[in-house]
N, C-alpha and C positions, 0 to 999 in steps of 0.2 A: 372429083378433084377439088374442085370448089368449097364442098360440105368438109372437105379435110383439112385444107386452109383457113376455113372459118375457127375449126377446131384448134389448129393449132397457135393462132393467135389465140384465142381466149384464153387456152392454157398460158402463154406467154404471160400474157393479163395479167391471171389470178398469180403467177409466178411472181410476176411483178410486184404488184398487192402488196403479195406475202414478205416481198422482200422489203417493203419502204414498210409495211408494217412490224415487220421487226427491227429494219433499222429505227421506227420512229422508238418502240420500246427500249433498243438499243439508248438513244438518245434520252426518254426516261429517264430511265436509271441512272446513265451518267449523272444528270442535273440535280437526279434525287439525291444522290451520293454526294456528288461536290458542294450543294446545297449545306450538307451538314458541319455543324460547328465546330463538332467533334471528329477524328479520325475515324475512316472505319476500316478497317484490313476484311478481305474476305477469303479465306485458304480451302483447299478441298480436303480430302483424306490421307492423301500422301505427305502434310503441311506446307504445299506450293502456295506462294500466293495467287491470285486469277483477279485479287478486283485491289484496287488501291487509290482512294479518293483523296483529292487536291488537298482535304486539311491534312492529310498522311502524309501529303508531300513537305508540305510546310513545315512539318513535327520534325522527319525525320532526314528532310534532306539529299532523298532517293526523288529521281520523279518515277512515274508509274514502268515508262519501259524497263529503268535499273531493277524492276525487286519483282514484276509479274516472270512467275515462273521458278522465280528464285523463293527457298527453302525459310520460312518466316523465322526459323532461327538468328537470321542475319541481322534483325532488328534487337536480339536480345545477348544482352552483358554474358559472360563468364561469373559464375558456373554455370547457368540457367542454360545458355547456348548449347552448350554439353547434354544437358538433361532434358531438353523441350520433346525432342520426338517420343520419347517414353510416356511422355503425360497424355497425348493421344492417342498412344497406340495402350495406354493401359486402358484407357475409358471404351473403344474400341471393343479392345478386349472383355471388359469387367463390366461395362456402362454404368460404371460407379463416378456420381457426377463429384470429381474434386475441383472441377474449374467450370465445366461449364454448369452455363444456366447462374454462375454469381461473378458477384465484383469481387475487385481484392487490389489490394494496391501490390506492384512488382516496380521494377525498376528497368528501361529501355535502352539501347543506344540508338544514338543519332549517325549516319554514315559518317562525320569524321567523329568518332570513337568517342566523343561525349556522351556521359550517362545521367539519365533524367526520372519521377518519380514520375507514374501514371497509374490509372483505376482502369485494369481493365474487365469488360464483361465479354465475356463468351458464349455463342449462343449456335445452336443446332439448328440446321437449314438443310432442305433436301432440295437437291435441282437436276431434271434429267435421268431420276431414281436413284443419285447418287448424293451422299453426307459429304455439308461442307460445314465449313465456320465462320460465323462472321467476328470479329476482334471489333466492339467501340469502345476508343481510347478518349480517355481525358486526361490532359498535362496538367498537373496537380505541380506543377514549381512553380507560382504565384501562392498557391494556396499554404505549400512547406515554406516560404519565404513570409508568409505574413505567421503562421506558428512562430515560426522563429523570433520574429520580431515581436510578436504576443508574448511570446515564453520568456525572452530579456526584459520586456517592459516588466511584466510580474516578476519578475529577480530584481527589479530594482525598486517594486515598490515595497517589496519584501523586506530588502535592507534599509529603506531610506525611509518606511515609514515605523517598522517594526523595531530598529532598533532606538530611534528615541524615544517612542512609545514604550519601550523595555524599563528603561531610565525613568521614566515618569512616572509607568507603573511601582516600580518597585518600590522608587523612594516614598510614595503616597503608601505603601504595603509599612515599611519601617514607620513612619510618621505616626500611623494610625498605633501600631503597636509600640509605641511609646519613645524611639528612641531620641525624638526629639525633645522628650523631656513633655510635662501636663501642658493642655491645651484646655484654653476658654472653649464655652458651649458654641460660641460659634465661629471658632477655629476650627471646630469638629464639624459644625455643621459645612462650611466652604470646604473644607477635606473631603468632606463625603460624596459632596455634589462633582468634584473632581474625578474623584476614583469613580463611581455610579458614570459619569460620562466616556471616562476611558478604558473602563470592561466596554462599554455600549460600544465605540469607536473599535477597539479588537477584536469586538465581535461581526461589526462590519466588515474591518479587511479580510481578517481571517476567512470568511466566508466566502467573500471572494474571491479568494484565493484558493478555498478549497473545490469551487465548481471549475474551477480551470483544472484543477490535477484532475477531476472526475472525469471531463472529458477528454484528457488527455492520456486517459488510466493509468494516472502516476500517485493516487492519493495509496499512502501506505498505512498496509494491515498490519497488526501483529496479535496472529491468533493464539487464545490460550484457553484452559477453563478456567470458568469463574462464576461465582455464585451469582445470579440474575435477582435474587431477591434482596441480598445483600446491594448490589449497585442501586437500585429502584430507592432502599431507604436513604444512601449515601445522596442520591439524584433531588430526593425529596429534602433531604438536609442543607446542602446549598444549594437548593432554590429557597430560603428559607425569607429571604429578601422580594420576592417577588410576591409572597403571601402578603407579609405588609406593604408593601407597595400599591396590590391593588386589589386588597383588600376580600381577598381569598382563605381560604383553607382547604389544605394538602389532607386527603383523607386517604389509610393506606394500612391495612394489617399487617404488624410492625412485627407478627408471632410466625409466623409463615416458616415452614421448613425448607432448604436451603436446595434451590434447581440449579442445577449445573447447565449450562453451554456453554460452545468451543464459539470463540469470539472475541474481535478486539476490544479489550475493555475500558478505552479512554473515546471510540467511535461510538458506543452502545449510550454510554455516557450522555456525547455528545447530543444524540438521537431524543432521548427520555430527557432529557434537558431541554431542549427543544419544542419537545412537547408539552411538557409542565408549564414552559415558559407564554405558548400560545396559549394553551385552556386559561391560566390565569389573566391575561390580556383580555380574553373575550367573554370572562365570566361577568356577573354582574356583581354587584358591591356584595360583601358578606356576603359569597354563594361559596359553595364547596366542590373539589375537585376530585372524584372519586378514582384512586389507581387501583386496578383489580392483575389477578396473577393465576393461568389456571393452567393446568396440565389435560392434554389431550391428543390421545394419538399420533405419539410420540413429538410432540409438538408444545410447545410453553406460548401461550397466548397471555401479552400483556395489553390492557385497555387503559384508556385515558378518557375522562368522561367527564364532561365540565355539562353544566345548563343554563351557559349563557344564550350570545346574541344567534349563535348557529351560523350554516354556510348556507347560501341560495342552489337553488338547486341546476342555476343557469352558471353556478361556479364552478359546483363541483367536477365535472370532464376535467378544469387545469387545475385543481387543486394542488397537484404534483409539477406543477409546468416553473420553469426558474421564470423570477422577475413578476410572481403575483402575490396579489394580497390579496384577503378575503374581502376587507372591507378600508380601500384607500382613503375615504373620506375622513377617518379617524385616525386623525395621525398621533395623538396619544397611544392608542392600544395597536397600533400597527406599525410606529417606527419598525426600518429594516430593511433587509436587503431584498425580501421575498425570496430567499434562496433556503431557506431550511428548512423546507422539507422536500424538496429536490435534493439539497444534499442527505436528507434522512433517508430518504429511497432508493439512494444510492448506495447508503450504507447497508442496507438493511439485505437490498437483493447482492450487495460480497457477500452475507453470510448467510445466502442458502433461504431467506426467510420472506415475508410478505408483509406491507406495509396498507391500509388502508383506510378507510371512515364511511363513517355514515351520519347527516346531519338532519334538524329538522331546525327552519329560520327560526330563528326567536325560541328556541326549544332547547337547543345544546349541540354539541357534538360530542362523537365517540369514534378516538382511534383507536385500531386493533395492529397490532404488532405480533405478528407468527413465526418463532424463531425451532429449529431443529434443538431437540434437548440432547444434550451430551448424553451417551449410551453406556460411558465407565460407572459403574457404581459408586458414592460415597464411602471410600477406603477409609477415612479415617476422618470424619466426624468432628471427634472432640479433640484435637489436635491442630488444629491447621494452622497453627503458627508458632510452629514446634523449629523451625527451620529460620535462618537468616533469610530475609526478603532477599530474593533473586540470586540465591546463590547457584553458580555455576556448575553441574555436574558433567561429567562424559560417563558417559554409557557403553562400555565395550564388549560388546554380545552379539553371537555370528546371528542367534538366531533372532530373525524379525517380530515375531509376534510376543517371544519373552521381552527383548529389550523397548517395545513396545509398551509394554505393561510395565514393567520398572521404570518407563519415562512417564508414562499417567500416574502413578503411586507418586514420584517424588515433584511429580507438576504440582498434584493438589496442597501440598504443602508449600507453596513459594519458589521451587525450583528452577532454574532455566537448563533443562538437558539439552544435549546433543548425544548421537549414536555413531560408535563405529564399528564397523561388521569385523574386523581385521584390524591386528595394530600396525600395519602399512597406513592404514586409515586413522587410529588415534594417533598416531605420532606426526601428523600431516596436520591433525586438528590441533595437535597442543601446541605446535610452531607455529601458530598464527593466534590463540588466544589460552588466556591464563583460567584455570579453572580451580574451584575451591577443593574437590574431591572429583575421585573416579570410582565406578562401579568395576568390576573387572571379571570373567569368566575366564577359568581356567585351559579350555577345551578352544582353541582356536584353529580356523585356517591359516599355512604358513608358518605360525610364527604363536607355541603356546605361551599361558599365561605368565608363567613361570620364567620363560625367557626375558621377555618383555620387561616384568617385576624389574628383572636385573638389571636392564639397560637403564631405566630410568632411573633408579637407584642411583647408578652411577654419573648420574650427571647431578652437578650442583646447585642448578636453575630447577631440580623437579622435586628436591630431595622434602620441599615443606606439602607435596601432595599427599596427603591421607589416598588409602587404597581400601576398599570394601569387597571383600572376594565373593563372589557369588558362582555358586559350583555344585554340580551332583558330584565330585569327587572328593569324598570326605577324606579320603587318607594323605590329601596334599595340605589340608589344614593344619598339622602341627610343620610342615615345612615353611607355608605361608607366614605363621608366629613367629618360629623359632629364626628365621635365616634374613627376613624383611621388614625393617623398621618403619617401613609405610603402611604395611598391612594394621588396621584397627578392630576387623572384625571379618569375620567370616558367615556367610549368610548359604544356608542350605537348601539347594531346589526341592521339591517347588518353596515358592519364595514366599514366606513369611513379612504381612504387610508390615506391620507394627515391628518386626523385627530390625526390616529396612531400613525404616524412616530414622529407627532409635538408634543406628551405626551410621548412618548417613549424617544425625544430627551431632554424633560426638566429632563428626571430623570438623567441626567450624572450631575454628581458631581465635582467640582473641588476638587482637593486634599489639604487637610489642610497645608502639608509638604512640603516646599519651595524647597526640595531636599530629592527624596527618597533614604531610603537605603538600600544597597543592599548588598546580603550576595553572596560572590563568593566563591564554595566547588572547588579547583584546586588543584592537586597536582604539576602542572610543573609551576614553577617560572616564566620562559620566558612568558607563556600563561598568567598569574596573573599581571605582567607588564604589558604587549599590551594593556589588557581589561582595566584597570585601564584607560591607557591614552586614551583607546579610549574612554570611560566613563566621565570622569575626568570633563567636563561642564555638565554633565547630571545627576550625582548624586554620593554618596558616598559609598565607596565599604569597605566591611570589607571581609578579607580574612580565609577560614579554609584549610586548606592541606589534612584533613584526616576527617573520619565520625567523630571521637571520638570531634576534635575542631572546626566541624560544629552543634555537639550538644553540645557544651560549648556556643558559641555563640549565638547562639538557645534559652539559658537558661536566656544569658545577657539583648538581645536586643530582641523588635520586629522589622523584616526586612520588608518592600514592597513588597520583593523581593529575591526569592533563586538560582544564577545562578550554574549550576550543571553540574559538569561531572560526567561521571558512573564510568570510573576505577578510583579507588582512591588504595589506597595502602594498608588499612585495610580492605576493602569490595567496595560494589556496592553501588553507590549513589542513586542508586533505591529505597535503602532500608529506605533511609529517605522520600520518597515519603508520605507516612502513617503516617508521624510522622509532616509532615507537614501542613495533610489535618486538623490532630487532634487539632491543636493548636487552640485557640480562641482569634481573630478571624483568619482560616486556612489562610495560606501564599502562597501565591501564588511561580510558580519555572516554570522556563524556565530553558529543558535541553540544556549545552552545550558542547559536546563531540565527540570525533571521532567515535564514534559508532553511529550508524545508527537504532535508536530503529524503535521496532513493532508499529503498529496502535493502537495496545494495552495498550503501555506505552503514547505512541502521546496523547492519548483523556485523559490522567491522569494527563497532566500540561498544561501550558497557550501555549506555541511551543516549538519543539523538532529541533534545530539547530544542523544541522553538522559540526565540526569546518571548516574541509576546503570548503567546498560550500558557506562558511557564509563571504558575504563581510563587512566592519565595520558598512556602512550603514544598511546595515539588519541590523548589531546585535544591533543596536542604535534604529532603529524603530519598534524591536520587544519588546526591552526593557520597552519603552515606553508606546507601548499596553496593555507589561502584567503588569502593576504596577496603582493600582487600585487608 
């Protein structure tokens, strides 16, 4: 009896034991968990929650007894609430990881029904042989509160430094070109040192202002092809200041046959600018800068190769890192932001390509640039400026891979296409933008060519569209002539390049208007000066200050032309955007402003000018393009 008593205490014991050694693990965990900074949720399979640590509480305003048990939906907003069980039970199902095992930022509620941003990671735990989750959150509204407050500072430095710098730029732009009448040798020379200082100063802001959109991934593309050999000599021609300057030479076969890529052509610019600009900086006096250009598996490698002072090789890892310089001691040859070539590698990988170097101190350096080569062939060679710069086509063709190809045919010539598969679809496109000509296929879904033709005929806002038929149905070609005053040419599948381009090119129209006119929305005085004079042989400007006496004029006259800033003093000149498409026939508007719009407002007018980026040239040749 005794040895059985002994027995059953001990068990007691080890019972015991077991149970303060769980509860101490117990205890553990809790500490471990409320310990942490961050929330942690921990759910099982069924999405119940089972663990919910004190900063959880804090975030969300449950304490742990409200939500253990309860469905982890309860924590998230509408739609997501609706949809959350799906996303485990498809992973579950697929073990296709779309959430767990990564961060992503979503959006939470708090229990009284306010909604907040957070990072959350998901992560796969087994306990007891069964899958659970564990949820760490981090509340990111400190972190979208100070964005916010970043994103307005840079809108203000945007307007408040760019647009007097606009004014300053400019008038030193007319000065120089004479229209202040002959200048002594050193009138010109204080002129110079002005302008030479306030490119340098725009090249600053600018800059920095361009690595805040990068990380914000708001810097806008606009991709197209474009000759790479052509930009390079373009690149090497204004830098041509930088030769004398520090006493360089730009060395570069200037015979080179013409490589196409798909790519923005004012960021590539920017890039190859950038770089010419550094190799010259760090060459030595009288040294040469060698730019080379080679084609290789399916790939366009451009190098840059100076044999100056070189990189250390304790540098090179940040070569690419913002806020470095190769060599800070030399503040001559290294004025700047340290940000360009962070922002060049930013550029470089949007377009699919690869950006790198290779140095030896005191030796030189060599960067290599690896860009994707455009796969359309050179359709038309000797021609490519057979077309108005940027004239506007619509492309109406069901099928994708022809109007595909008619939009590469008439890109390489200067074109801007759009496509619509259906004229539900072109007639959708033309009520919101004016086009120079249309392409047009007979053979539609819905609604054939032939109808269409008519409708648009019939309206009086369409009637100056030239129409280009393109069709395997030859026997509709004498009806297309005979019955359709828009029709100019009829084009026979398959499509004939040189035939395209040669009906494409007859539909540009000269302008009736000996001098267009043009409506400029500015509020700053000095800016409404500049452009005038810079304008002043190219056509007639009527000025509004405000929305309210750019819809007065609006009412007077019809303009060509609406040059636009966005801050105005009563509102956003955005807001006349709508009001412009609507007019009959809609007005065309080139933004021009120290803001920096989205791709979304860019594809809403004819181009979206920066003021301080915009030399007078630009804004004369942009002018020109958007004015029908």
């Amino acid at each position: 009896m005794s040895n059985e008593v002994t027995l059953l205490e001990q068990a007691q014991q080890e019972i015991a034991s077991l149970q303060q050694e769980v509860e101490n693990i117990t205890i553990k965990q809790s500490t471990l968990l409320n310990t942490l900074v961050d929330a942690l949720i921990l759910i099982d399979e069924n999405n119940n929650i089972t663990a919910f640590n004190i900063a959880a509480t804090q975030l969300f305003g449950y304490s742990p007894e409200e939500v253990i048990g309860e469905n982890v939906r309860l924590l998230c907003p509408e739609p997501v609430r609706t949809e959350h069980d799906k996303y485990i039970a498809r992973y579950n199902h697929t073990q296709q990881k779309h959430i767990v095992g990564r961060g992503r930022e979503v959006i939470a509620e708090r229990k009284d029904g306010s909604t907040f941003p957070i990072l959350l990671s998901v992560s796969e735990m087994w306990l007891d042989g069964k899958r659970h989750f564990t949820g760490l959150i981090k509340d990111l509204t400190l972190q979208k509160e100070s964005e916010r407050v970043k994103n307005e500072f840079i809108s203000t430095v945007s307007h408040e430094l760019r647009t007097p710098l606009t004014s300053i730029r400019g008038s030193l732009g007319l000065i120089v070109g004479g229209a202040g009448g002959e200048m002594s040798a050193q009138h010109k020379s204080l002129v110079n040192i002005a302008v030479n200082n306030t490119e340098r100063l725009l090249l600053l802001i600018n800059d920095i202002l361009d690595i805040e959109k990068i990380e914000a991934g708001k810097l806008r593309f606009e991709f197209k092809r474009f000759d790479i050999v052509r930009l390079i000599q373009q690149c090497i021609a204004d830098n041509a200041g930088m030769e004398e300057e520090y006493g360089v030479h730009y060395q570069f076969d200037e015979h080179l046959q013409p490589i196409y890529i798909n790519g923005d052509e004012n960021r590539m610019h920017q890039v190859i600018t950038n770089l010419l600009s550094n190799a010259a900086k760090f060459s030595y006096q009288n040294g040469t800068v060698n730019i080379d250009i080679k084609q290789h598996n399916g790939l366009v490698r451009v190098s840059i190769i100076d044999h100056g002072v070189g990189i250390s090789s304790k540098f090179m890892p940040k070569l690419f890192d913002k806020f470095t310089q190769a060599d800070s001691t030399d503040v001559r040859k290294t004025a700047g932001t340290g940000l360009g070539l962070s922002i060049s590698k930013a550029i470089i990988e949007k377009h699919q390509g690869k950006i790198f170097a290779e140095s030896e101190f005191k030796k030189g350096t060599r960067f290599y640039i690896d860009l994707p080569i455009s796969n359309v062939d050179s359709i038309i060679a000797d021609i490519g400026d057979s077309l108005s710069d940027q004239a506007d086509i619509l492309i109406v063709e069901d099928d994708p891979d022809i109007a595909e190809l008619i939009k590469r045919m008439l890109s390489d010539v200067g074109c801007n296409c759009d496509i619509a598969y259906d004229t539900l679809q072109a007639r959708d496109m033309m009520s919101k933008k004016t086009y120079n000509a249309m392409t047009l296929d007979l053979i539609l879904p819905g609604q054939n060519g032939i109808e269409f033709l008519a409708e648009i005929e019939s309206l009086d806002t369409e009637q100056s569209m030239p129409v280009v038929v393109i069709s395997v149905d030859a026997a509709s070609k004498q009806i297309s002539t005979e019955d359709f005053t828009s029709v100019v040419d009829w084009i026979q599948k398959p499509i004939d390049s040189n035939k395209l381009i040669d009906a494409v090119q007859a539909t540009q129209a000269v302008s009736s208007r000996d001098r267009p006119l043009i409506l400029q929305v500015e509020d700053e005085e000095d800016v409404q000066k500049v452009v005038g004079m810079i304008l002043k042989d190219h056509a007639d400007i009527v000025t509004a200050q405000t929305l309210s006496e750019a819809r007065e004029q609006l009412a007077k006259h019809h303009f060509d032309l609406v040059l636009l800033d966005i801050g105005l003093p009563d509102g956003s000149g955005l807001d006349l955007l709508v009001e412009l498409k609507s007019q009959q026939p809609p007005v065309n508007s080139v933004i021009f402003s120290a803001q920096d719009v989205g791709q979304d407002i860019a594809e809403q007018v004819s181009a979206a000018l920066v003021k301080s980026t915009t030399t007078n040239l630009q804004l004369i040749q942009t002018i020109k393009a958007a004015i029908k």
